[in-house]
ChimeraX commands (.cxc) that place a marker at each C-alpha (Angstrom):
marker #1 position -9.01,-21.82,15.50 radius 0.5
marker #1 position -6.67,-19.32,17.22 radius 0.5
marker #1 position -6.85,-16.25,15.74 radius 0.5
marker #1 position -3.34,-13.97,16.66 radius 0.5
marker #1 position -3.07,-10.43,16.65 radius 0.5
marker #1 position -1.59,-10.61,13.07 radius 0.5
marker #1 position -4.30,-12.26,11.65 radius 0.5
marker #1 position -6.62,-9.64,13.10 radius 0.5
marker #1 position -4.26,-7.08,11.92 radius 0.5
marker #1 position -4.61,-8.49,8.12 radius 0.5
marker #1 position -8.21,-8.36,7.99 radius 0.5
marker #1 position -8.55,-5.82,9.44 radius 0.5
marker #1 position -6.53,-4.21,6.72 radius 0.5
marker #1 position -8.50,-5.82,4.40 radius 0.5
marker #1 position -11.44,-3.98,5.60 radius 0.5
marker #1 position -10.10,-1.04,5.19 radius 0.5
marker #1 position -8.60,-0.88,1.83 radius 0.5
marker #1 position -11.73,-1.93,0.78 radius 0.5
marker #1 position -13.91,0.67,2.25 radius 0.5
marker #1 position -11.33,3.50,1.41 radius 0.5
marker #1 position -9.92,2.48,-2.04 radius 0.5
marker #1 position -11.16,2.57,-5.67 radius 0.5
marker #1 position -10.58,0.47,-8.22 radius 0.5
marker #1 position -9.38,-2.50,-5.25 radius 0.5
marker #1 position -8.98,-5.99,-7.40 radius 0.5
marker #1 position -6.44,-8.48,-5.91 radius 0.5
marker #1 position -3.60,-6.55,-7.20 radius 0.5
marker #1 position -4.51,-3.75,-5.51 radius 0.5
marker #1 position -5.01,-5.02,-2.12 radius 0.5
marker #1 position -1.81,-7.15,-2.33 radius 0.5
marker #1 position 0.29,-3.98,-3.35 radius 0.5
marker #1 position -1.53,-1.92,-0.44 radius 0.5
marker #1 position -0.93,-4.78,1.74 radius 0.5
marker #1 position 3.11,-4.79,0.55 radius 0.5
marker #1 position 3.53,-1.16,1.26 radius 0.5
marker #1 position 2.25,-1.09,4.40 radius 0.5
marker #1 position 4.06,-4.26,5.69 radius 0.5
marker #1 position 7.21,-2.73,4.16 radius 0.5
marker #1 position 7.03,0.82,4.95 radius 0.5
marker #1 position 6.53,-0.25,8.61 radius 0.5
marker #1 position 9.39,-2.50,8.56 radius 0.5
marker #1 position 11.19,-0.04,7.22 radius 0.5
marker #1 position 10.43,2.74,10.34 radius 0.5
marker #1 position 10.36,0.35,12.92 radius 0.5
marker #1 position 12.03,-3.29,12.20 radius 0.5
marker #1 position 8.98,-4.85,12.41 radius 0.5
marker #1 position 5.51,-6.05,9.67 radius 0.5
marker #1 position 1.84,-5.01,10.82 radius 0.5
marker #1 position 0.33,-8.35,9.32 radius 0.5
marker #1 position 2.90,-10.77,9.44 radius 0.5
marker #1 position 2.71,-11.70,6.18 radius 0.5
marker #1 position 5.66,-12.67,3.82 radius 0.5
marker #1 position 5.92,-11.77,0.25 radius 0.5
marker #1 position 7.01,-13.79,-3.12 radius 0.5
marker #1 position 8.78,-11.97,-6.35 radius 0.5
marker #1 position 6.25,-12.54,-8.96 radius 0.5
marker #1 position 6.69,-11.13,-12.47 radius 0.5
marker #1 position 3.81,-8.53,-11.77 radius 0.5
marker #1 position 5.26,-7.31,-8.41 radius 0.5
marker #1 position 5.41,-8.68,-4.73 radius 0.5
marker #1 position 2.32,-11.12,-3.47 radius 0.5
marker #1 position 1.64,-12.62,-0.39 radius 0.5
marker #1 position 1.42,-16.10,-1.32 radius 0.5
marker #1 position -0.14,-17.24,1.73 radius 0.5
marker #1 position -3.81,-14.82,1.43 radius 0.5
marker #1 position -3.32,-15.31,-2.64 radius 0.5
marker #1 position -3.93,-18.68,-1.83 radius 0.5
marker #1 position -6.57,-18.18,0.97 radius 0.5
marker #1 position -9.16,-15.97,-1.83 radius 0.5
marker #1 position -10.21,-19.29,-3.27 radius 0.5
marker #1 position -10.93,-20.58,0.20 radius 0.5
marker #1 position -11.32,-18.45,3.43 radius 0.5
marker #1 position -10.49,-19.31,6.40 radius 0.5
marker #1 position -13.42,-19.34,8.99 radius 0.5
marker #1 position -12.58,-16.20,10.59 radius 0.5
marker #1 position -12.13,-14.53,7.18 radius 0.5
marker #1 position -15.07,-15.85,5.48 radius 0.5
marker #1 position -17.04,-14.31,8.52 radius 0.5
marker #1 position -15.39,-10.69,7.30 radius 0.5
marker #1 position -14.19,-10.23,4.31 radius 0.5
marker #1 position -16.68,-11.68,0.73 radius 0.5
marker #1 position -14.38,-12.43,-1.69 radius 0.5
marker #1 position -16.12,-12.48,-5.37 radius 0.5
marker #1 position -15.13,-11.29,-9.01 radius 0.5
marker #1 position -16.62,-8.98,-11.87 radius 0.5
marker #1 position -16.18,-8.52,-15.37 radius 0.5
marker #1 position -14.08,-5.73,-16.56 radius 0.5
marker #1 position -13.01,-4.55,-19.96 radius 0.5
marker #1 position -15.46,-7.30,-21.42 radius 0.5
marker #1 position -13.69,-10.64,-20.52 radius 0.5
marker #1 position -11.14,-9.97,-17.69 radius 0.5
marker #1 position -12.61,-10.97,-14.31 radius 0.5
marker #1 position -11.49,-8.59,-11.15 radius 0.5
marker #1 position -11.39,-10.02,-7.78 radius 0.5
marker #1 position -13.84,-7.71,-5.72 radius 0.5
marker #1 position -13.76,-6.96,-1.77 radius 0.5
marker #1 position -16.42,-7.04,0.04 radius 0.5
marker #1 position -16.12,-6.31,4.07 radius 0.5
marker #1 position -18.84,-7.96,5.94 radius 0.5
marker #1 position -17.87,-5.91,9.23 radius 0.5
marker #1 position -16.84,-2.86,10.22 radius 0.5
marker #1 position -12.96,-2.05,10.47 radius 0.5
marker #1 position -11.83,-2.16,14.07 radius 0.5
marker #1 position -8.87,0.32,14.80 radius 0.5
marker #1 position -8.12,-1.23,18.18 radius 0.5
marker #1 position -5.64,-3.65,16.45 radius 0.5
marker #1 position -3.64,-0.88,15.43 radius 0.5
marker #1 position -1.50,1.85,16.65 radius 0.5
marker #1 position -1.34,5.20,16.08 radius 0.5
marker #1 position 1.42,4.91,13.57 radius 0.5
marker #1 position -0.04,1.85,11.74 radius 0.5
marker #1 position -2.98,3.60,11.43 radius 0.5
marker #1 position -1.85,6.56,9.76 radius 0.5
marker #1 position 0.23,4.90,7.11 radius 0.5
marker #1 position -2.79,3.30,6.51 radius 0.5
marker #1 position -4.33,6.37,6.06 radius 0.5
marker #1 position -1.85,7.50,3.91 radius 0.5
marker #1 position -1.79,5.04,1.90 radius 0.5
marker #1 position -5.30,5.11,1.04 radius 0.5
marker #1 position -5.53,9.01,0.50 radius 0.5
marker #1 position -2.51,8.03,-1.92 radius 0.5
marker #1 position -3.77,5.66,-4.14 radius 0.5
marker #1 position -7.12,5.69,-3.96 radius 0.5
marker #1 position -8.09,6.46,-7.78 radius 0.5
marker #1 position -4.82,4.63,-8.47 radius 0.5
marker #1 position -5.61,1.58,-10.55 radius 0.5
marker #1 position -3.44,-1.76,-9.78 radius 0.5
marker #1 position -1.42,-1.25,-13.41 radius 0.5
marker #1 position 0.23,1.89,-11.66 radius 0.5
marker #1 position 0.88,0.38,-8.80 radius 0.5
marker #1 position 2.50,-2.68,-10.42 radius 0.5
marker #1 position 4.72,0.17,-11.60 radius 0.5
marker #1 position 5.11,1.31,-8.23 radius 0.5
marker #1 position 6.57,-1.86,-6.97 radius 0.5
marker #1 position 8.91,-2.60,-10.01 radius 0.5
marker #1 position 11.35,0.75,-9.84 radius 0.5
marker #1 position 14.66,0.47,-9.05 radius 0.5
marker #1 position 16.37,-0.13,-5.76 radius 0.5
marker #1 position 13.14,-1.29,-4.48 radius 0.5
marker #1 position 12.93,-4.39,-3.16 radius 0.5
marker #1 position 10.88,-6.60,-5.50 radius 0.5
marker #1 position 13.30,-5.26,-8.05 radius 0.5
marker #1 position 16.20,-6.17,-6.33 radius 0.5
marker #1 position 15.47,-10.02,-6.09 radius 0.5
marker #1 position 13.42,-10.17,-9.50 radius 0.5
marker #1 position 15.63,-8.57,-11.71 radius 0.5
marker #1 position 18.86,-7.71,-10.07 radius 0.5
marker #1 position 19.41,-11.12,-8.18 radius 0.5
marker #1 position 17.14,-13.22,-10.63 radius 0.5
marker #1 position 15.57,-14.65,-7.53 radius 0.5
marker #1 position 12.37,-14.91,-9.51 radius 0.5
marker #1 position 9.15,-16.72,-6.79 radius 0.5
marker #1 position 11.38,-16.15,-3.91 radius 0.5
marker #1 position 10.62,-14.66,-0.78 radius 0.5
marker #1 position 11.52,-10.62,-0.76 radius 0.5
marker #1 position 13.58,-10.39,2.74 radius 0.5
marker #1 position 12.14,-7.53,4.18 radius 0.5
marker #1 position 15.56,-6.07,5.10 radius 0.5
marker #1 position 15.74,-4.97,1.56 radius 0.5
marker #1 position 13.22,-2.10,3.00 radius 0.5
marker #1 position 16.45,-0.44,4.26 radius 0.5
marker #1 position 19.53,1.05,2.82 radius 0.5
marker #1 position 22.33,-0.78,3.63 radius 0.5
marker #1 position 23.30,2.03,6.77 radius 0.5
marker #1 position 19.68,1.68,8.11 radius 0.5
marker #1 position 20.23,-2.22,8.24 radius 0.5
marker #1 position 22.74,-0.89,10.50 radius 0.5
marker #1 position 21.13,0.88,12.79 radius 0.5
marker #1 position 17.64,-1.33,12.77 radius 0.5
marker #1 position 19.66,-4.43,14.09 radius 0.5
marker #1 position 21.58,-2.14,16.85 radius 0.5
marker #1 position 17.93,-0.71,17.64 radius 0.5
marker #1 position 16.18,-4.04,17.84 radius 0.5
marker #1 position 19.15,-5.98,19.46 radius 0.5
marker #1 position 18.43,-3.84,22.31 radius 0.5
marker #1 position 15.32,-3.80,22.44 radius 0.5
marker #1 position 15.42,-7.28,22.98 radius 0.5
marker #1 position 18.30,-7.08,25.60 radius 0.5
marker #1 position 15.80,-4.76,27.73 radius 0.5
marker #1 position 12.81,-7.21,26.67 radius 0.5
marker #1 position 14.90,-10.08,28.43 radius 0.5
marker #1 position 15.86,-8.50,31.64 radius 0.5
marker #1 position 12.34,-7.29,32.07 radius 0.5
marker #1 position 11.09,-11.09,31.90 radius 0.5
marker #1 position 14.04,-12.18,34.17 radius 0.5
marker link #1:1,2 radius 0.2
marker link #1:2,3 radius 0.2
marker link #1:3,4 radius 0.2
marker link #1:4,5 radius 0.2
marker link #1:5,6 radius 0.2
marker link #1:6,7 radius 0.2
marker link #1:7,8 radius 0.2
marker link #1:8,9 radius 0.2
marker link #1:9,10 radius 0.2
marker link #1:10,11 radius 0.2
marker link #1:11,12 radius 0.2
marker link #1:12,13 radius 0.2
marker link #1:13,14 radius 0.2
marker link #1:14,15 radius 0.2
marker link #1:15,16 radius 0.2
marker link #1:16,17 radius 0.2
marker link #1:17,18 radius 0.2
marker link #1:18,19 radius 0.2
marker link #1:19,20 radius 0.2
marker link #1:20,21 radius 0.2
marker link #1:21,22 radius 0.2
marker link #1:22,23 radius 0.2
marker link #1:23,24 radius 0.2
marker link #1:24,25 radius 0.2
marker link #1:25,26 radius 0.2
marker link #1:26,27 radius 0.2
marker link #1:27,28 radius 0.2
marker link #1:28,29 radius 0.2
marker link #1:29,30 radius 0.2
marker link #1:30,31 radius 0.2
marker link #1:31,32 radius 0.2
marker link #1:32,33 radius 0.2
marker link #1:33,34 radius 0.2
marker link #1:34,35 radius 0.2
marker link #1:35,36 radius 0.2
marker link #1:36,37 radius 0.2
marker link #1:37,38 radius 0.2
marker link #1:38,39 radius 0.2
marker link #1:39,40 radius 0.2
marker link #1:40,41 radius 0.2
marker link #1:41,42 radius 0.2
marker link #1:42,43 radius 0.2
marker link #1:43,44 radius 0.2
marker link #1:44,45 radius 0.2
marker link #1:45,46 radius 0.2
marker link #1:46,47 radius 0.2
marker link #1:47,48 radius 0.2
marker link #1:48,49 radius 0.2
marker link #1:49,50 radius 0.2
marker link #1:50,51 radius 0.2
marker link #1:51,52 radius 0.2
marker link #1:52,53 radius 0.2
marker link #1:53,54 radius 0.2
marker link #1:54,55 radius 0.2
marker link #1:55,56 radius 0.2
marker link #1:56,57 radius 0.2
marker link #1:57,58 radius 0.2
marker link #1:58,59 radius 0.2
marker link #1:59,60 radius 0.2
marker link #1:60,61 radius 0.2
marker link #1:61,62 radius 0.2
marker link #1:62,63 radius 0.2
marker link #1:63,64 radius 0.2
marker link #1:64,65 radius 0.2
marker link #1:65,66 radius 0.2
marker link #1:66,67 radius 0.2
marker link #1:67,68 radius 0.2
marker link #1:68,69 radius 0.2
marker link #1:69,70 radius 0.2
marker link #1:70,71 radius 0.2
marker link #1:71,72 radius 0.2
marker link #1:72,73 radius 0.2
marker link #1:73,74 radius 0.2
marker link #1:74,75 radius 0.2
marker link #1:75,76 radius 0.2
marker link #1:76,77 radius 0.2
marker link #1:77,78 radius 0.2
marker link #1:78,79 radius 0.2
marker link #1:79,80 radius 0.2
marker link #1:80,81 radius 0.2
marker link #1:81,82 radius 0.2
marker link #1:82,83 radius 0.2
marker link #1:83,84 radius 0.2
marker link #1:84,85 radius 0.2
marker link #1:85,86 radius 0.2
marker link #1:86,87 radius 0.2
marker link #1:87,88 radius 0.2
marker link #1:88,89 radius 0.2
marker link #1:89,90 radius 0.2
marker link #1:90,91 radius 0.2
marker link #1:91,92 radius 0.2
marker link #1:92,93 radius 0.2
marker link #1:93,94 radius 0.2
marker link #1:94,95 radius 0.2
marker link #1:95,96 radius 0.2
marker link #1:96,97 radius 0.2
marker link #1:97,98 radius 0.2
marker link #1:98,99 radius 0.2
marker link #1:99,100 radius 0.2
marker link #1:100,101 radius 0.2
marker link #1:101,102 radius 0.2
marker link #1:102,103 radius 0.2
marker link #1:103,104 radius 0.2
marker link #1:104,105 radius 0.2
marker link #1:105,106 radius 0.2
marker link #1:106,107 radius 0.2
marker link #1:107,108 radius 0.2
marker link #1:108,109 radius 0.2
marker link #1:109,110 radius 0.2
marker link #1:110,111 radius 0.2
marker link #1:111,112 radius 0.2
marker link #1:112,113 radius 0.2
marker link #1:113,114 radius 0.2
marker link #1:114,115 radius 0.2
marker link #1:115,116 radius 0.2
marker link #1:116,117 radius 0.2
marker link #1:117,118 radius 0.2
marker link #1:118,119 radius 0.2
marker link #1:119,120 radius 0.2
marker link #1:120,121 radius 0.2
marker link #1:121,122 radius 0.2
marker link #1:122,123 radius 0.2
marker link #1:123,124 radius 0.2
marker link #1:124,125 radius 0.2
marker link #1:125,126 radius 0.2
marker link #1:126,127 radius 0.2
marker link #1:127,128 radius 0.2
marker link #1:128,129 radius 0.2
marker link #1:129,130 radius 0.2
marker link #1:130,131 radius 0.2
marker link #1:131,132 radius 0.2
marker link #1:132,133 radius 0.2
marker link #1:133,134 radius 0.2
marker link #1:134,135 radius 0.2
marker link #1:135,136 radius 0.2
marker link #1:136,137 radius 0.2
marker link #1:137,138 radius 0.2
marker link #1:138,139 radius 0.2
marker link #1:139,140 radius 0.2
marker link #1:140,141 radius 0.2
marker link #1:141,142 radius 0.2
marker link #1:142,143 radius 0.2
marker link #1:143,144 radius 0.2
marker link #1:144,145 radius 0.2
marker link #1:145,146 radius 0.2
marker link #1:146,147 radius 0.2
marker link #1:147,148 radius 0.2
marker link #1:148,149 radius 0.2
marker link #1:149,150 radius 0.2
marker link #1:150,151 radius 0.2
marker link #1:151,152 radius 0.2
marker link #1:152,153 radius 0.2
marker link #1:153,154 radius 0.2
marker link #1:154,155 radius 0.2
marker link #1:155,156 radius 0.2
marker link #1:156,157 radius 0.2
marker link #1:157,158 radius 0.2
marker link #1:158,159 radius 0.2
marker link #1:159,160 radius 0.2
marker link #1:160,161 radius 0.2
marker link #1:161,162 radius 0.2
marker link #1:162,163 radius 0.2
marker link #1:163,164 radius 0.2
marker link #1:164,165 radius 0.2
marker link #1:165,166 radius 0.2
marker link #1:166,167 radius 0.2
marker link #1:167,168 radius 0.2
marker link #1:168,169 radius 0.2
marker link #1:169,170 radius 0.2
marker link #1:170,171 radius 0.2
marker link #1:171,172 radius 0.2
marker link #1:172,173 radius 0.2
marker link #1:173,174 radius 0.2
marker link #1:174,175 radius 0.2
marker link #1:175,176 radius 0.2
marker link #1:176,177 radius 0.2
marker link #1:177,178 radius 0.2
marker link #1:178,179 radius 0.2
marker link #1:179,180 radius 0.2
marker link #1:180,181 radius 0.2
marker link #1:181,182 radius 0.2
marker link #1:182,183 radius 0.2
marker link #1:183,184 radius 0.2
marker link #1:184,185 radius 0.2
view
């Protein structure tokens, strides 16, 4: 299986959200995951795991590692245990378990930080205040569940940005790949 710097990115992620959140259930880690792929998009036109997210009525989730709980991939499996525990007397939690130790050299600097701060900023948050987190207005869940009615779709992460940012992240990344293809020719 080839495993691509994405990939190593997400579980990496994985790892740690689990070993520097509270309270980290499937909602949780998805809405973790959504802010950092978002926020990063949103400073520099680009995800940190690749992923893609779907409007679902209790916020954004990346359909493709929603999926993958039930059944990990190899190199997953070999990380990350994915199990469940009771809570509130019937509701089961998905629970986290890292089976290695989070490996920074995936990152950079500025990945890791918002990682960072993302943990140190909702670490005793449970996932019902984070759900809430997702939903305001102008966000961009909100924007294609309830404004467009786009309800299961795919968010486009351009709805990160304000509509002058768009702007300036397509002139910014349009030449980025103009330099990008002279280098290679």
């Amino acid at each position: 299986m080839l495993i691509s710097h994405e990939r190593e990115k997400l579980l990496n992620a994985i790892i740690f959200f689990a070993k520097n959140s509270s309270y980290l259930g499937k909602i949780k880690l998805w809405k973790l995951l959504y802010f950092l792929d978002f926020e990063h998009f949103k400073e520099t036109g680009r995800s940190v795991t690749g992923m893609r997210y779907n409007a679902w009525p209790m916020g954004p989730v990346p359909v493709s590692l929603h999926n993958e709980v039930e059944a990990p991939g190899a190199d997953m499996a070999e990380k990350i245990r994915f199990g469940s525990k009771v809570v509130n007397g019937s509701n089961s939690m998905l629970t986290v378990t890292p089976l290695t130790e989070f490996d920074p050299s995936h990152f950079s600097k500025r990945e890791l930080r918002l990682m960072e701060r993302l943990a140190a900023d909702f670490y005793k948050t449970k996932a019902e205040d984070m759900i809430e987190a997702t939903h305001l207005e102008n966000q961009p869940w909100h924007k294609i569940y309830n404004e467009l009615g786009l309800k299961q779709q795919e968010i486009p992460f351009d709805l990160a940005l304000r509509t002058q940012e768009q702007e300036e992240l397509r002139h910014v990344v349009r030449e980025r790949d103009e330099i990008l293809a002279n280098c290679i020719h």
